[in-house]
C-alpha positions in Angstrom: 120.4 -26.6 60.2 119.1 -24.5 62.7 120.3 -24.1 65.9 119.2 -24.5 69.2 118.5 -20.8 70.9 118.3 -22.3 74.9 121.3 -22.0 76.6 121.9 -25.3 79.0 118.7 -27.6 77.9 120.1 -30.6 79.7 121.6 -29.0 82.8 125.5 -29.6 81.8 125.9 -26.4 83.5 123.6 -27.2 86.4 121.2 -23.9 86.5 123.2 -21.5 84.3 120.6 -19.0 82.1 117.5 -19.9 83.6 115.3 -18.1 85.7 113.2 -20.2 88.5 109.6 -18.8 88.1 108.2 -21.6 90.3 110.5 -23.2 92.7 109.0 -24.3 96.2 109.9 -26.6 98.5 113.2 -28.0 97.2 115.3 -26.6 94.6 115.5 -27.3 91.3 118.0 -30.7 90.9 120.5 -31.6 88.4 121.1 -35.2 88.2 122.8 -37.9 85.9 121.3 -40.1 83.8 119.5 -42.8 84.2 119.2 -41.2 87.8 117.5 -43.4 90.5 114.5 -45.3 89.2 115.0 -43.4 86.2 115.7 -44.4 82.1 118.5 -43.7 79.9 117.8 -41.7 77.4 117.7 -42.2 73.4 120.6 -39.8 72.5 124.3 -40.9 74.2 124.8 -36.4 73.7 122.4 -35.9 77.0 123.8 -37.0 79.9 122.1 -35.1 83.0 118.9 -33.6 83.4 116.8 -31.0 85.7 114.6 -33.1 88.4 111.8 -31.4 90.1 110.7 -31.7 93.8 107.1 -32.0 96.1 106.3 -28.3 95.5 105.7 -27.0 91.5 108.7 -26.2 90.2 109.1 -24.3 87.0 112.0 -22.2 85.0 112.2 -20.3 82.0 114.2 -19.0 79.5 113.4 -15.9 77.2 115.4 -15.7 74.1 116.0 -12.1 72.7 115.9 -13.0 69.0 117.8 -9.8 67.7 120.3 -10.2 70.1 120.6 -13.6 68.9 121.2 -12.0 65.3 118.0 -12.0 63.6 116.6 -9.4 61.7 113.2 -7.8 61.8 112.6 -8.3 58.2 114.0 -12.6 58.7 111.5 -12.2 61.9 108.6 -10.2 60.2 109.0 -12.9 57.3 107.0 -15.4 60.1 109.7 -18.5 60.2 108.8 -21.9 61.7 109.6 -21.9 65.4 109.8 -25.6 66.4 110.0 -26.0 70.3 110.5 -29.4 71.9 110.5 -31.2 75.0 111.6 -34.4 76.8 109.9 -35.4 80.2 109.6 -38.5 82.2 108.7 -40.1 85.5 110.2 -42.3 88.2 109.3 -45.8 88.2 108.4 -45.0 92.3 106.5 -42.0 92.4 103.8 -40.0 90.1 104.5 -36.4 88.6 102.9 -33.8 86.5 104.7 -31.9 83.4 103.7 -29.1 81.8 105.4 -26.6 79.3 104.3 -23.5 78.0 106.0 -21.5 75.0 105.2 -17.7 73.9 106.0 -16.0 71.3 106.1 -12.3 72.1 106.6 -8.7 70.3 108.7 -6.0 71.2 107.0 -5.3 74.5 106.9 -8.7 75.5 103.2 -9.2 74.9 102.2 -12.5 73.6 101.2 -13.0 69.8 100.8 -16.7 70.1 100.7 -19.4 72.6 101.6 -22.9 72.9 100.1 -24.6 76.1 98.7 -28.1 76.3 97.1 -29.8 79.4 99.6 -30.6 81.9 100.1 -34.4 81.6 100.4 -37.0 84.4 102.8 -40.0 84.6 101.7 -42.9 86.7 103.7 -45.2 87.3 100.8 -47.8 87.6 99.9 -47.2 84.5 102.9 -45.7 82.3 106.7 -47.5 82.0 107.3 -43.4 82.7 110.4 -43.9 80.2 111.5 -40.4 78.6 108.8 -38.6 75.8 109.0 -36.0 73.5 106.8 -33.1 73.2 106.6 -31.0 70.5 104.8 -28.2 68.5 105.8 -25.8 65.1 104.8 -22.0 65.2 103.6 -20.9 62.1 101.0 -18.5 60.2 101.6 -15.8 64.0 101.8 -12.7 62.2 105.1 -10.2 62.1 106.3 -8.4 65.3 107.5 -11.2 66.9 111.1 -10.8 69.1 111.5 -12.6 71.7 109.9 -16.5 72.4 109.7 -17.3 76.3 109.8 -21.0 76.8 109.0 -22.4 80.5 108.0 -25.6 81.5 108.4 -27.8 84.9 106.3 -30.2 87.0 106.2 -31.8 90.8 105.4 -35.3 92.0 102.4 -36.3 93.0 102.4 -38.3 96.3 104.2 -34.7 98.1 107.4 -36.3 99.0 110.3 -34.6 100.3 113.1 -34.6 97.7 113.2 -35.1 93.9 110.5 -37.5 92.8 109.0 -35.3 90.4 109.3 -34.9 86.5 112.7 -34.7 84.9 113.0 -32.6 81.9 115.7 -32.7 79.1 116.7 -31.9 75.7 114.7 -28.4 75.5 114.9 -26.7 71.9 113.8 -24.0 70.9 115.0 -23.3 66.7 113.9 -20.8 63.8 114.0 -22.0 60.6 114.9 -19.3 58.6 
């Protein structure tokens, strides 16, 4: 079985290994599941999770992939990455979440791109209870080396504190 290449998906270690690209207003927030108007989650394993604030917040992590022990010809062979996601809202307060995922060459320039439309949770209209997100790389070409994987959110009603999406669970795996 593969393993996962992101250090600390579900915040056990608070912020350890990643790097705030977007982080306004309040800080980035590690909290405990369920969390305050929050869900439990489907696997017992996760037990925290990274809560966003008022302002976008987003982090990233970019995995080298030979420094992870992968060789150019394993790499230049083109192996499924699969890269997924959980996100959800509060039961009190709207949010946005968005991920993107790159794979990159050598010099860190993008050979493919995973990016969908940001998605809003309502909690008029949504339960807001924890969803997966996911997509498989395939058919990108050789060259790839490293794979950046970012993704964040904010609430959206502005308020001060951590209403906005919680994120948990990332993987990021190569099926060679």
């Amino acid at each position: 079985m593969a393993r996962n290449l992101l250090k600390n998906p579900s915040g056990e270690e608070q912020l350890e290994f990643w790097e705030l690209t977007e982080n306004n207003g309040s800080q980035w927030k590690v909290e405990d599941m369920p969390g305050d108007c929050g869900f439990e989650f489907c696997n017992d394993g996760v037990t925290k999770y990274f809560a966003t604030s008022f302002e976008l917040c987003l982090k990233r992590q970019v995995i080298d992939l030979v420094a992870e022990g992968y060789s150019d010809e394993q790499l230049d062979a083109q192996p499924a990455v699969k890269v997924e996601d959980w996100y959800c809202g509060r039961t009190d307060c709207g949010c946005t979440y968005q991920v993107i995922v790159c794979l990159l060459d050598n010099n860190k320039e993008v050979i493919q791109e995973f990016k969908p439309e940001p998605v809003t949770l309502d909690p008029d209209n949504d339960d807001c209870s924890w969803k997966q997100i996911s997509h498989t790389f395939s058919d990108y070409g050789p060259g790839m080396r490293f794979i950046s994987f970012e993704h964040g959110g904010q609430d959206t009603k502005y308020w001060d504190g951590w209403f906005g999406v919680r994120v948990t669970g990332s993987s990021v795996t190569v099926e060679v």
